[in-house]
C-alpha positions as CSV (number, residue, x, y, z in Angstrom):
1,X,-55.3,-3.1,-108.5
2,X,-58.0,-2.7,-110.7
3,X,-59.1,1.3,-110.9
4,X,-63.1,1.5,-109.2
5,X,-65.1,4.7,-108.0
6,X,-68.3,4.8,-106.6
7,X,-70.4,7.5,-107.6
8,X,-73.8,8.7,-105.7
9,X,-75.7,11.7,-107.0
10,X,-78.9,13.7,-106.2
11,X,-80.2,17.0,-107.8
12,X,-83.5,18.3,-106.8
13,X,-85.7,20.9,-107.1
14,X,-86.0,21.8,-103.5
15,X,-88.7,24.7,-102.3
16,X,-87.9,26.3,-105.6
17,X,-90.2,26.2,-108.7
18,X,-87.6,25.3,-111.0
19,X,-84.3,23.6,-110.8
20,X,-81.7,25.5,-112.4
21,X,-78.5,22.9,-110.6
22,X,-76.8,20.2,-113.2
23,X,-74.6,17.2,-112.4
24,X,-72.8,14.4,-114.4
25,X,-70.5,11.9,-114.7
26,X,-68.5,10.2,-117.5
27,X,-66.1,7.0,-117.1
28,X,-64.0,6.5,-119.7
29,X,-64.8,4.5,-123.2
30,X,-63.0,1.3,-123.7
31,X,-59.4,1.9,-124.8
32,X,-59.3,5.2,-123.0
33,X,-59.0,4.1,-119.4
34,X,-56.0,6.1,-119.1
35,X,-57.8,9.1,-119.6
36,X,-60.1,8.2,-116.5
37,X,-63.5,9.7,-115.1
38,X,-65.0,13.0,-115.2
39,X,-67.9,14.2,-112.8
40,X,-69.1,17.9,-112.8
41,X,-72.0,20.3,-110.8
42,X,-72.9,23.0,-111.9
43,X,-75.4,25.5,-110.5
44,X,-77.2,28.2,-112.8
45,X,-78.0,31.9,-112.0
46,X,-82.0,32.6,-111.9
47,X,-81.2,36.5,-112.2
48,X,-81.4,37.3,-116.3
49,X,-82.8,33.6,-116.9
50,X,-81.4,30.7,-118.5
51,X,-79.4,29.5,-115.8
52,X,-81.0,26.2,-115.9
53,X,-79.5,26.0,-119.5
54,X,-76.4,27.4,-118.7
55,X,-75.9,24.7,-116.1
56,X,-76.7,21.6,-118.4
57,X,-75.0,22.4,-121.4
58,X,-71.8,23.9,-119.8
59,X,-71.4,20.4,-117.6
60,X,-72.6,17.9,-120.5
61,X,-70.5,20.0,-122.6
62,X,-67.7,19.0,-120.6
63,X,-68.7,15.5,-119.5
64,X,-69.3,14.4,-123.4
65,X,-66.2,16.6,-124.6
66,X,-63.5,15.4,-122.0
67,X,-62.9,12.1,-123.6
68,X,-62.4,13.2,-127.0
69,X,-59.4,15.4,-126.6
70,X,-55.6,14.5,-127.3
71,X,-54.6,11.7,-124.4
72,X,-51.3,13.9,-124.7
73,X,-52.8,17.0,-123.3
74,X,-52.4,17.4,-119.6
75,X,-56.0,17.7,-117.8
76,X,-56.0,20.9,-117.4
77,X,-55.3,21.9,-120.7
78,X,-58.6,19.2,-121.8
79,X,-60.7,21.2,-119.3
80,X,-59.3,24.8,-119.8
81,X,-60.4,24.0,-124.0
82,X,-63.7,22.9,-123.3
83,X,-64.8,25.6,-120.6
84,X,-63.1,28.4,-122.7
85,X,-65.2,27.1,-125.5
86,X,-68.4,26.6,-123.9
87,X,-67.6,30.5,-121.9
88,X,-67.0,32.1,-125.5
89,X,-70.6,30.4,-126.6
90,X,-72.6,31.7,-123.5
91,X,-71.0,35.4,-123.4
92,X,-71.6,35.6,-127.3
93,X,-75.3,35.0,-126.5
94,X,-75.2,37.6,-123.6
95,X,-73.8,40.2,-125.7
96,X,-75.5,43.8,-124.5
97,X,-78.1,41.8,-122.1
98,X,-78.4,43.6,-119.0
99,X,-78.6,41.9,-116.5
100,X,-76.6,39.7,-118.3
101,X,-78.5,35.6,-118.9
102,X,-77.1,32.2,-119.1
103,X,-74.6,32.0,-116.2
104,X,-73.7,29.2,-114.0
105,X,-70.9,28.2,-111.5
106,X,-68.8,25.0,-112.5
107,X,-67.0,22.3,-110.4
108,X,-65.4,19.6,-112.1
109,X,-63.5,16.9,-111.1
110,X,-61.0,14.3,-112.9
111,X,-59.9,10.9,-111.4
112,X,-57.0,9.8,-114.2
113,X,-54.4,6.9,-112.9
114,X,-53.0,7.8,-109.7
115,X,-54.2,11.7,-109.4
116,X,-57.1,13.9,-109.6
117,X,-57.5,17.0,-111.4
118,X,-60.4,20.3,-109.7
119,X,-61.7,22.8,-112.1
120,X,-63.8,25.3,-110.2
121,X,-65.9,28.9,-111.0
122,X,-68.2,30.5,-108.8
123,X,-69.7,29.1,-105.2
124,X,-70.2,25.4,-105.8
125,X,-67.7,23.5,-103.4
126,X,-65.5,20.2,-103.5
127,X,-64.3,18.6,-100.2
128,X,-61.9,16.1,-99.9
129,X,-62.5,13.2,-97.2
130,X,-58.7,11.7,-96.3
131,X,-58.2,9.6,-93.0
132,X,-60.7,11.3,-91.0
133,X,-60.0,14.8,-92.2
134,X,-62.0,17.0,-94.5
135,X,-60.7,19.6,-96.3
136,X,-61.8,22.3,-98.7
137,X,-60.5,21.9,-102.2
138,X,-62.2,25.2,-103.6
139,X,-62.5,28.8,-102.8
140,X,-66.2,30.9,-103.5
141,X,-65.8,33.3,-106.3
142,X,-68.2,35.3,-104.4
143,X,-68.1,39.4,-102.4
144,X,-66.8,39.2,-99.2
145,X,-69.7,40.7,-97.6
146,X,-72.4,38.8,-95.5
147,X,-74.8,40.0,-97.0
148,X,-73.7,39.8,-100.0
149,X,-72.2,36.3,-100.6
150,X,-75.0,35.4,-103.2
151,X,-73.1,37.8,-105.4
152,X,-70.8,36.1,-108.2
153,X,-67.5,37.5,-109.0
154,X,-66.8,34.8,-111.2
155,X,-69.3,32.7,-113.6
156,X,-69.0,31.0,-116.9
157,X,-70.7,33.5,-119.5
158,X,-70.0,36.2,-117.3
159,X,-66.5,37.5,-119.2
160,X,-65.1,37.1,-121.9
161,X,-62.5,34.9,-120.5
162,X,-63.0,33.0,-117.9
163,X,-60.7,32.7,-114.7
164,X,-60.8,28.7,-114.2
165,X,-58.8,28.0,-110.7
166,X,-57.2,24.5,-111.0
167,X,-56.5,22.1,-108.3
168,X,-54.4,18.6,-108.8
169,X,-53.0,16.2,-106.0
170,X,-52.6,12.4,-105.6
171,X,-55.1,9.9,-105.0
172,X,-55.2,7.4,-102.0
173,X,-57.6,4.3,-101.8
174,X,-60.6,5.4,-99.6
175,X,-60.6,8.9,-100.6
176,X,-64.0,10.5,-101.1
177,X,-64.6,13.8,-103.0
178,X,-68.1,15.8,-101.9
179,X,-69.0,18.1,-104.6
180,X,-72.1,20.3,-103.3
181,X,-74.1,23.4,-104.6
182,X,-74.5,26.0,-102.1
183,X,-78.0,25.2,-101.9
184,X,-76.7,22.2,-99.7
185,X,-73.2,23.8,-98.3
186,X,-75.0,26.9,-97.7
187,X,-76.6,25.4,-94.8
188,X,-74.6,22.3,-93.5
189,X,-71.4,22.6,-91.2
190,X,-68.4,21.4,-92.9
191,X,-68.4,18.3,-89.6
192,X,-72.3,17.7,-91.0
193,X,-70.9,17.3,-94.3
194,X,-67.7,15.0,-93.3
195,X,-70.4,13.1,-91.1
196,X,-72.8,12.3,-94.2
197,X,-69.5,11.4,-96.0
198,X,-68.6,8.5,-93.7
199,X,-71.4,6.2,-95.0
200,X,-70.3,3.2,-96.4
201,X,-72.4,3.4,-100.4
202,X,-71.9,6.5,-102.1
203,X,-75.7,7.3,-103.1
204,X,-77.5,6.6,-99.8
205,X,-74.6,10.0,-98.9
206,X,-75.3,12.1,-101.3
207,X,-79.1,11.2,-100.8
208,X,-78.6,12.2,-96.9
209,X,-76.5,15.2,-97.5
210,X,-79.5,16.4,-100.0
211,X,-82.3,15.5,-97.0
212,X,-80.3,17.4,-94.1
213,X,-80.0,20.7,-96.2
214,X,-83.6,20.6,-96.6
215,X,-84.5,19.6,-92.8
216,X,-81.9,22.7,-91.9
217,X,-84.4,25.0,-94.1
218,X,-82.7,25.5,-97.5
219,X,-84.6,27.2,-100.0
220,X,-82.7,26.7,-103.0
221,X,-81.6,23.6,-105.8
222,X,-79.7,21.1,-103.6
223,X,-77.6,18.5,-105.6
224,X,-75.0,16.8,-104.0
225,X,-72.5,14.2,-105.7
226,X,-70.1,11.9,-103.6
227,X,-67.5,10.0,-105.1
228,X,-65.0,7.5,-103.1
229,X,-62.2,6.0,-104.7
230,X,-62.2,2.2,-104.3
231,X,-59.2,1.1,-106.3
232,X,-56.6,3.0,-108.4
233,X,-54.5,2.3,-111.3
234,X,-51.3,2.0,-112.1
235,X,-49.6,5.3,-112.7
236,X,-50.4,7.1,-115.8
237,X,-47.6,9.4,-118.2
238,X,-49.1,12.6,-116.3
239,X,-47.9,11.1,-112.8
240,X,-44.8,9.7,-114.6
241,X,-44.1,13.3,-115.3
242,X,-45.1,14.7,-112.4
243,X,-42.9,12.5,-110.4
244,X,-39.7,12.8,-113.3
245,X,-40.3,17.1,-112.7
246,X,-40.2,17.2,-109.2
247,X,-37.6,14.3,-107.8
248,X,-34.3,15.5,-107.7
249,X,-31.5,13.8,-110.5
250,X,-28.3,11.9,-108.7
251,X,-25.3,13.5,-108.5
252,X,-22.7,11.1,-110.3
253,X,-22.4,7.8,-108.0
254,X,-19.6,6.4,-107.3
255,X,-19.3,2.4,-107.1
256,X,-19.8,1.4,-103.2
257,X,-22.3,4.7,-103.0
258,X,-26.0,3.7,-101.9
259,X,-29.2,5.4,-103.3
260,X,-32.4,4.5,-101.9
261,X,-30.9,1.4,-99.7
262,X,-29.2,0.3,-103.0
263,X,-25.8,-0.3,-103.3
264,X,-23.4,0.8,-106.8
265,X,-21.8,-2.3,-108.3
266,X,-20.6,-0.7,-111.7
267,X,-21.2,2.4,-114.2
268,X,-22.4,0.3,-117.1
269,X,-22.9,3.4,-119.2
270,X,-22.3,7.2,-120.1
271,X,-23.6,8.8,-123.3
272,X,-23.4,12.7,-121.7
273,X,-27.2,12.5,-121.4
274,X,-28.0,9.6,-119.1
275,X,-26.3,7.4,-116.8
276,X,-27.0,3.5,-116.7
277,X,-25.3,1.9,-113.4
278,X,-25.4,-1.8,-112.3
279,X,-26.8,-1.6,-108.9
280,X,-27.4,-4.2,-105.9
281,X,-29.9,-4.9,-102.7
282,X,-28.0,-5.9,-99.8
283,X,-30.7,-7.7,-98.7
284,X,-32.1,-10.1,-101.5
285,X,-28.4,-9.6,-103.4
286,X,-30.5,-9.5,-106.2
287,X,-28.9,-6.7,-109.3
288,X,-30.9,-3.9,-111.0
289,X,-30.3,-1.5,-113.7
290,X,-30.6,2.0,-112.9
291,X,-31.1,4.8,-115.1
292,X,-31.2,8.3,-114.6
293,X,-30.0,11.7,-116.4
294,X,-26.4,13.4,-116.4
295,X,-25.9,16.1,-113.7
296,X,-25.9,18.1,-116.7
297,X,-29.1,17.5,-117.7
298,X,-30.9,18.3,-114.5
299,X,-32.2,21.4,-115.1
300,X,-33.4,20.2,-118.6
301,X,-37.2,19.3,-118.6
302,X,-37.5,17.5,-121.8
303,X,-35.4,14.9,-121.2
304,X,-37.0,14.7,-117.6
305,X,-40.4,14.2,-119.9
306,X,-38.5,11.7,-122.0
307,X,-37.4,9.5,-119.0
308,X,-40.9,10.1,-117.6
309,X,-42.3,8.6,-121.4
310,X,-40.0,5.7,-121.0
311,X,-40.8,4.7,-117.6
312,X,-44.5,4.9,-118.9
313,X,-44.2,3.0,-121.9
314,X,-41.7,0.2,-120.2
315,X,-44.6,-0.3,-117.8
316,X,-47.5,0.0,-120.2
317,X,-45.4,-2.9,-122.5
318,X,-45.3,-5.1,-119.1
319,X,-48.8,-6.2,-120.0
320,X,-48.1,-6.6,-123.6
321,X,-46.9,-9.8,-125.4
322,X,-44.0,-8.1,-126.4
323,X,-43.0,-8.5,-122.4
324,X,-41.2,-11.7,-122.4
325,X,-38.4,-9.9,-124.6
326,X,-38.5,-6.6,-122.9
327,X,-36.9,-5.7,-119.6
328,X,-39.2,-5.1,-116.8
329,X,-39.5,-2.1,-115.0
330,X,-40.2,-1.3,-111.5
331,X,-42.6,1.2,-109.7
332,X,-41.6,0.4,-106.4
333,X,-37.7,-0.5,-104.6
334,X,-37.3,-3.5,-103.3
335,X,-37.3,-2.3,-99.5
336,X,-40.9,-0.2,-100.8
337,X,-39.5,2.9,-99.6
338,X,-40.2,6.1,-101.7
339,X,-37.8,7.0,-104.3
340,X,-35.4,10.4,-103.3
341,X,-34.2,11.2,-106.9
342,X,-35.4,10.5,-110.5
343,X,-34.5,7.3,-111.6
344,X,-35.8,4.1,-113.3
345,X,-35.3,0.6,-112.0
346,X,-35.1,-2.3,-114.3
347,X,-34.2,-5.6,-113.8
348,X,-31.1,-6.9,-114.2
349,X,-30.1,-9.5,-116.9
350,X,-26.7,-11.7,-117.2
351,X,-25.1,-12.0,-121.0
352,X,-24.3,-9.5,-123.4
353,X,-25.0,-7.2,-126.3
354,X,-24.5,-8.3,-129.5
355,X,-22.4,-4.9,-130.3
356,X,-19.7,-6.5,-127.3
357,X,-20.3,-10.1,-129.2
358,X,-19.3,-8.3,-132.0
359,X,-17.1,-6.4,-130.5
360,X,-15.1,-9.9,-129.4
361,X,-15.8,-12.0,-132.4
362,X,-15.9,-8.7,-135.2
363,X,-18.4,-10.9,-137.0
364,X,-21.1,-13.5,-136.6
365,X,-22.1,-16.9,-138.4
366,X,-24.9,-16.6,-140.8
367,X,-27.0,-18.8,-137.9
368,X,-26.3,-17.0,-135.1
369,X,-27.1,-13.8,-136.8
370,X,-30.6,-14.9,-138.3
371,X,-31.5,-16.5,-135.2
372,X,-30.7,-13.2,-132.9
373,X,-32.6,-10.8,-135.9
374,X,-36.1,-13.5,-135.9
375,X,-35.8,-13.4,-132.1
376,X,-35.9,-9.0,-132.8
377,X,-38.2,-9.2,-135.8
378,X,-40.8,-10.9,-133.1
379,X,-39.8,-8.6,-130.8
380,X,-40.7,-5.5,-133.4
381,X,-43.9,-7.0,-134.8
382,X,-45.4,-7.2,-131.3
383,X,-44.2,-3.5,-130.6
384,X,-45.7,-2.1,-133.4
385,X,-48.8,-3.5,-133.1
386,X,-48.9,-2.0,-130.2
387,X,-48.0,1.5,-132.4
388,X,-45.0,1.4,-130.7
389,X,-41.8,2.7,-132.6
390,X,-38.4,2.0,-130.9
391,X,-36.2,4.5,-133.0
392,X,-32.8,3.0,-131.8
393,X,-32.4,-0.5,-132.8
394,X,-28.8,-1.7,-133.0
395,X,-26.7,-4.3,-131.7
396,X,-25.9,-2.2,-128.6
397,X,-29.7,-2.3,-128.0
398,X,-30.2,-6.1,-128.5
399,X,-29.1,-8.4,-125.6
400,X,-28.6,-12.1,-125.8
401,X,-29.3,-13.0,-122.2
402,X,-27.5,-16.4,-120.4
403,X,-31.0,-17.5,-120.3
404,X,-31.4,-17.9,-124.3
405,X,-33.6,-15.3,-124.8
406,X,-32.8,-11.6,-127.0
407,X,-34.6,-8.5,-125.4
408,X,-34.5,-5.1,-127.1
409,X,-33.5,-2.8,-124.4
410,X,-33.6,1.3,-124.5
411,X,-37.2,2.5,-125.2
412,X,-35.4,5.7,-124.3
413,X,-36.5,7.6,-127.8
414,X,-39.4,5.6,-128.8
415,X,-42.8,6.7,-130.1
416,X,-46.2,5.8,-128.7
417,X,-48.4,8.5,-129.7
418,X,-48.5,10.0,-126.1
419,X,-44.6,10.9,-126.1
420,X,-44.0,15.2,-126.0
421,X,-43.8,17.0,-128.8
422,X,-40.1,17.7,-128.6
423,X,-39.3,14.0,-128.2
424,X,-41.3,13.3,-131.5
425,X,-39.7,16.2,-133.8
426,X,-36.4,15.0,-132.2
427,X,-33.5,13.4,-134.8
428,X,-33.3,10.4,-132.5
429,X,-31.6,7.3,-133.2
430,X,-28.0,6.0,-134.1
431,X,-26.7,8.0,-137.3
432,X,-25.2,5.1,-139.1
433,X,-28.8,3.0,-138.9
434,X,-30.8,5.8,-140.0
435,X,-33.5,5.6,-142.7
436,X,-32.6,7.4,-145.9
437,X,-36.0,9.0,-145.7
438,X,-35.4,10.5,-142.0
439,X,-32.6,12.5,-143.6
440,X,-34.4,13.9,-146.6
441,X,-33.9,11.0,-149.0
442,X,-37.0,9.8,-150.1
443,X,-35.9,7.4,-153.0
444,X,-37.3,7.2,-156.4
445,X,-40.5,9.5,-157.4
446,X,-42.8,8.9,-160.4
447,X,-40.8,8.7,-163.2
448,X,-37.7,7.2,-161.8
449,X,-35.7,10.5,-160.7
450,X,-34.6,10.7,-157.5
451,X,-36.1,12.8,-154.8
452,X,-34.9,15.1,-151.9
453,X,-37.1,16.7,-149.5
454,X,-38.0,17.0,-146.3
455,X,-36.9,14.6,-143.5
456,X,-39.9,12.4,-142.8
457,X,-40.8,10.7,-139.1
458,X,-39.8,7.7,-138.3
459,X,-42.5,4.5,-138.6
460,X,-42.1,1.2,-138.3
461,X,-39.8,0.7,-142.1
462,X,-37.5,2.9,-140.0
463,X,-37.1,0.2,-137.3
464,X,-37.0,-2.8,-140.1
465,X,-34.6,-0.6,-142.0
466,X,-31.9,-0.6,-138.8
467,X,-32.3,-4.2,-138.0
468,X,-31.7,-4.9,-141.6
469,X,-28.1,-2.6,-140.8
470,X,-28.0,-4.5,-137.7
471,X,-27.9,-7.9,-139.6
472,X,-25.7,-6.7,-142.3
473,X,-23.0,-5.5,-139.7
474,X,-23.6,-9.2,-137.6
475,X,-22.9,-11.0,-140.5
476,X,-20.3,-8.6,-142.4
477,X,-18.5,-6.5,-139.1
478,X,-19.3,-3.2,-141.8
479,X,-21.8,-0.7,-141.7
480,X,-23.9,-0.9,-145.4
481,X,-23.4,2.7,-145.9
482,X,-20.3,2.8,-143.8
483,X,-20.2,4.9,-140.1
484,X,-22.2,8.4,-140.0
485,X,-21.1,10.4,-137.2
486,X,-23.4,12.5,-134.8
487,X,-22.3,15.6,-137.1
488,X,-22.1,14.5,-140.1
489,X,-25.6,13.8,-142.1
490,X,-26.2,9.9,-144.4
491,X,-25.1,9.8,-147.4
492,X,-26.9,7.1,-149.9
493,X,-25.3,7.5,-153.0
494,X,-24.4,3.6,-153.4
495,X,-26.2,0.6,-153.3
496,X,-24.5,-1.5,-150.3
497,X,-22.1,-4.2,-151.5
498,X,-23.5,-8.0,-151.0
499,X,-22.9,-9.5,-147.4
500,X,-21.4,-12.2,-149.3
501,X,-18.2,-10.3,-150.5
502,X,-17.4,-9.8,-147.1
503,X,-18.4,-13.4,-145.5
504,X,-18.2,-15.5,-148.0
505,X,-20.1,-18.1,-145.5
506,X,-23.0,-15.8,-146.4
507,X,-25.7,-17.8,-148.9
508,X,-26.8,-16.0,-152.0
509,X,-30.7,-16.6,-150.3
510,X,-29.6,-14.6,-147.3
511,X,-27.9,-11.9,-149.4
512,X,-30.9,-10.3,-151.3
513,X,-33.0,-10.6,-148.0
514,X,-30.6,-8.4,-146.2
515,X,-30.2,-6.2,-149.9
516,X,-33.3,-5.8,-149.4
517,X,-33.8,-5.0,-146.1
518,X,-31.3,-1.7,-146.8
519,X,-32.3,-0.9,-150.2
520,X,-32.1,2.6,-150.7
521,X,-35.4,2.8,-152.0
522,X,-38.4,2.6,-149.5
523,X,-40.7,0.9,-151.6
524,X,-38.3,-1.9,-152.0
525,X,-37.9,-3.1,-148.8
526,X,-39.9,-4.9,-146.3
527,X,-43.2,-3.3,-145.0
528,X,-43.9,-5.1,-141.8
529,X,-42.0,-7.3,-139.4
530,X,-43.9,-10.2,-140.5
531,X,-42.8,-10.0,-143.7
532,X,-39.1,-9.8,-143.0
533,X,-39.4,-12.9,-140.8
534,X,-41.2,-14.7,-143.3
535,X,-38.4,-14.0,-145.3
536,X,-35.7,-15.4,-143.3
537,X,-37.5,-18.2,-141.8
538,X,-38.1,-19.7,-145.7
539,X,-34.2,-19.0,-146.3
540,X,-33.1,-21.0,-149.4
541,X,-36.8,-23.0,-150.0
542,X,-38.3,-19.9,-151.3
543,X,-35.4,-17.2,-151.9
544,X,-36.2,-13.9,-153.1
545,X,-35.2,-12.1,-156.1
546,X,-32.0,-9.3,-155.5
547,X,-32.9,-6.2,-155.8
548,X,-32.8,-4.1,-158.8
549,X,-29.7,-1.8,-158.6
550,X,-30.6,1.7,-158.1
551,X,-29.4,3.7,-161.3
552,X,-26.5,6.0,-161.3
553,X,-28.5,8.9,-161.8
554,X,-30.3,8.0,-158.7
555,X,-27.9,7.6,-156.3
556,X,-26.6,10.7,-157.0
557,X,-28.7,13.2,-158.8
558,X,-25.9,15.2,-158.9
559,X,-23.6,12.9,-161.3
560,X,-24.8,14.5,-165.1
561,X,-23.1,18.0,-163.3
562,X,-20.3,16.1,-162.0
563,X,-19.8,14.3,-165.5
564,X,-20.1,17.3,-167.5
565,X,-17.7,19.6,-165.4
566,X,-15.2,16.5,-165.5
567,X,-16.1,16.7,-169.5
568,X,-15.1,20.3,-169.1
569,X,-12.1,20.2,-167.6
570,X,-10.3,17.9,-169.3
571,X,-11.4,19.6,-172.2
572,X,-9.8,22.6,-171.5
573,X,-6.6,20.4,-170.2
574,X,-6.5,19.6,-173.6
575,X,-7.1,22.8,-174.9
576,X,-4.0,24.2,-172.7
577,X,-1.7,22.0,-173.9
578,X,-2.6,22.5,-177.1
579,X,-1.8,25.9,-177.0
580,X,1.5,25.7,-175.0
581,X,3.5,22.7,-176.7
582,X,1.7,21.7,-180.0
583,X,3.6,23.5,-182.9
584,X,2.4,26.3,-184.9
């Protein structure tokens, strides 16, 4: 369902000589729909002056503002920057003013993907309508005194730092939020105010809540703003990680045990950090693939956030071209009943890996293997044109299904932009089809010398660079730089020996576009997907060159010292037995 709000506003003057109220709303750019909508009301403080002010720039501040921070910050973080900032501005222009100017309450509100988001100073309200019941989302920052409720105890520009109290809960279909200043609250019932709600259009409310708070004798600004929720979207990272931080993880199921009405077939895998089970609905006998974290990683919330990225991006890529060769995720069981634990749902496919192809034939023809790595290199170029960057592709990952087609499975460690920061500075990946440059080995510099430094992130040459592995151990049954462990750190001090020398069916054609898939150098090998593809798909008709073998010096900057010490011991071998048993 597409995501659709209706939003009604009035702000008026009233009996008052000046309005000193603000309202807005924002819906997101194209391309930023994930971020959602933004409305805010704001009501300035007449004593000191400037309220008026106050109120406009602190909620266009924050309308204009919301969209252009990180999509990886949670809400409230976006909000808390932008009020801070916009507090810090008004406070420096009150400095020493007594009474102090430029003050205004705030309430903000944030619709984004299946949840909403309150930020609230001061006395203007937001009410939530739900199936018939209204209920108070924010509490006056005000003396509790009845005579004295005018008096703020909170206000942006009032302190240095301002208290913002945050609110967030789940959205339903029909839900409508009443934001009100307490030029209109102050003198409407909360059943008035539910009973203006219920009209059908969102403007012709907030233009009849407005009208009854003057009719009931208000004598201040009365805005009102009314916003009902029409339509939602699919669920966004935030409630992905919500859902992933507060579900309970499985304890280890057994095959025959049922989670959720769905019944254990087989443990397909175990890596110490998730589980992968092949599971089954009794009632459409149709299989799934559930995955979840190890016991042992309950308690451990970055991995929670990593299964909460994956289930995001798995369903983002559902819309994406790439989808045909991707495994689709669910959102909902089959029987639609909530989920009791953290898990994701994928479907189930029939066939194998290539890794237990390989693991039953130790090597592959030259066609079967350039057929399976076009099929991935298709795969890839869709994925990072999406700026998508799996991290993890090996034959273990790449599944030939019984219905012809190869899907790259495991976006477990992948990049998207929006992933957390652990996840990204993580060394993710299989050790053995590792990048040089993600261990420190960045190739040749200017002037042909070797270079070390530091480890760089992974892009989409990291992803080319495994498949290229990938191919070489399809074709060969060996690893180019032979098997890194998840200790040990690569080691590139040779160039890989031809494919060809191991599988003599291997053409000389096919050789230097695998060479050069794995060359040591970066600059060397294949830039984009496309490129490798084109590649294999001309084959013999246009072949490419071999690459240039790197230079001993190269490989191992280290090899001048090794020579010379070798120089100087068998020097001083010589010189030894020179002394002892040459005569005098």
């Amino acid at each position: 369902m597409a995501f659709h709000i209706d939003i009604g506003f009035v702000c008026q003057t009233g009996r008052k000589e000046k309005n000193e109220d603000f309202c807005a709303a924002m819906l997101p750019p194209e391309g930023q729909e994930d971020m959602g909508s933004i409305v805010a009301i704001a009501d300035g403080v007449s004593t000191g002056g400037m309220g008026g002010e106050a109120a406009q720039t602190t909620v266009t501040s924050l309308v204009r503002s919301y969209h252009d921070t990180p999509e990886t910050w949670d809400t409230t973080v976006a909000l808390d920057r932008i009020i801070g900032a916009q507090n810090t501005w008004l406070t420096g222009t009150n400095h020493r003013r007594q009474p102090a100017m430029g003050l205004t309450t705030l309430t903000a509100l944030v619709l984004r993907g299946q949840s909403y988001t309150v930020a609230h100073v001061g006395d203007s309200r937001c009410y939530l309508q739900r199936e018939g019941q209204t209920l108070l989302l924010t509490h006056d920052h005000v003396v509790n005194h009845p005579d004295m409720r005018h008096q703020l105890l909170r206000a942006v520009g009032l302190e240095d730092h301002v208290v913002v109290d945050y609110l967030q809960g789940d959205l339903q279909v029909g839900d409508t939020f009443v934001m009100l200043t307490d030029g209109v609250h102050g003198k409407l019932s909360e059943r008035r105010i539910a009973e203006c709600a219920t009209m059908p259009d969102a403007q012709p409310a907030a233009e009849r809540l407005v009208a009854e708070a003057l009719a009931a004798g208000s004598d201040d600004n009365v805005t009102a703003m009314v916003v009902r929720v029409h339509g939602l979207q699919g669920p966004n990272l935030q409630d992905a990680g919500r859902t992933a931080q507060s579900l309970p993880v499985p304890h280890k199921l057994k095959v025959g045990e049922s989670i959720d009405g769905l019944t254990v077939t087989a443990t397909v895998a175990d890596n110490g950090i998730n589980l992968l089970y092949q599971v089954r609905d009794p009632q459409s006998q149709a299989l799934y693939a559930l995955k979840t974290l190890h016991p042992a990683r309950a308690h451990d919330q970055d991995e929670r956030a990593m299964l909460a990225h994956e289930a995001w991006l798995a369903k983002r890529m559902m819309s994406s071209r790439a989808a045909g060769h991707l495994v689709a995720i669910h959102d909902h069981l089959p029987n639609r009943q909530p989920r009791s634990a953290c898990y994701l749902l994928y479907d189930w496919h029939s066939g194998e890996t290539l890794q237990q192809l390989l693991d039953r034939q130790h090597k592959l023809g030259p066609v079967q293997a350039v057929s399976a790595a076009m099929q991935a290199l298709r795969v890839l170029g869709l994925l990072h044109r999406q700026g998508v960057i799996h991290r993890d592709i090996k034959p273990a990952n790449l599944h030939q299904g019984d219905d012809g087609v190869l899907r790259v499975l495991d976006l477990g460690v992948a990049l998207s932009g929006r992933e957390p920061q652990s996840m990204r500075r993580l060394h993710a990946g299989t050790p053995s089809f590792v990048n040089p440059e993600q261990w420190g080995h960045h190739g040749k510099a200017a002037g042909g010398s070797a270079t070390d430094g530091e480890p760089e992130l992974p892009d989409a040459q990291s992803d080319l660079f495994a498949l290229g592995v990938t191919l070489y151990q399809l074709l060969t049954g060996k690893l180019p730089y032979g098997e890194v462990l998840p200790y040990q750190f690569g080691r590139y001090y040779r160039d890989p020996t031809a494919p060809s020398r191991h599988n003599p069916e291997v053409p000389i054609w096919l050789d230097h576009v695998v060479q050069k898939a794995v060359a040591r150098d970066k600059s060397q090998r294949f830039e984009t997907a496309e490129e490798f593809l084109l590649a294999l798909e001309r084959g013999a008709s246009r072949p490419l060159t071999v690459p240039l073998a790197s230079a001993l010096l190269q490989r191992d900057p280290t090899m001048l010292w090794k020579l010379l010490l070798g120089l100087s011991v068998l020097f001083n071998l010589l010189l030894v037995y020179w002394l002892l048993f040459l005569p005098k």
